[in-house]
C-alpha positions in Angstrom: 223.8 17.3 269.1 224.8 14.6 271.6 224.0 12.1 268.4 225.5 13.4 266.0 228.9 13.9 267.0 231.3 11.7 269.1 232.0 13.8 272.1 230.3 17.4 273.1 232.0 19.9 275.2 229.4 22.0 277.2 230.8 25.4 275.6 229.4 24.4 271.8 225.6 24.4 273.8 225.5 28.2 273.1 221.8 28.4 273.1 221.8 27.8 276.9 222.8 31.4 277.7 225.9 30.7 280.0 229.1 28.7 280.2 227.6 27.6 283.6 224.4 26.5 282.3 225.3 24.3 279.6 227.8 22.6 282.4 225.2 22.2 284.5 222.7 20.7 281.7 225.9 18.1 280.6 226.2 17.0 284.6 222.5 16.8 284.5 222.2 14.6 281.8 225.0 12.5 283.4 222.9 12.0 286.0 220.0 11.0 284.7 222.0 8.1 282.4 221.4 9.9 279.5 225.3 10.9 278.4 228.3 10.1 279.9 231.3 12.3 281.2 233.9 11.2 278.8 237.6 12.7 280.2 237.2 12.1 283.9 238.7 15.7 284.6 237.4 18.6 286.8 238.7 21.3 284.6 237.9 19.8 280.8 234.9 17.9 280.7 233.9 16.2 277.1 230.3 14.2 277.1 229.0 11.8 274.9 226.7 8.8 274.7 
C-alpha cells in the first residue's frame, strides 16, 4: 500500500484490527527507516516513502 500511493494515513490499514494498531505499525515502520512520517503533527499523521 505504502507503494502505491503517495501518502498513507494509518486509518486506511483496516486489516490491523484497531485505530491504535495500524498507528503503532506506521511509527514502527518509521523507526525502522522503512516510511517516513510525512506531516510532522501529533494529531494527523500521513506516512509515505
Amino acid at each position: 500500500m505504502f507503494l502505491n500511493r503517495d501518502s498513507v494515513a494509518p486509518t486506511v490499514l483496516a486489516p490491523l484490527r484497531s485505530d491504535r494498531a495500524a498507528r503503532r505499525f506506521c511509527d514502527r515502520l518509521v523507526e525502522l527507516g522503512a516510511v517516513r512520517e510525512l506531516t510532522g503533527r501529533d494529531t494527523f499523521r500521513l506516512y509515505g516513502v
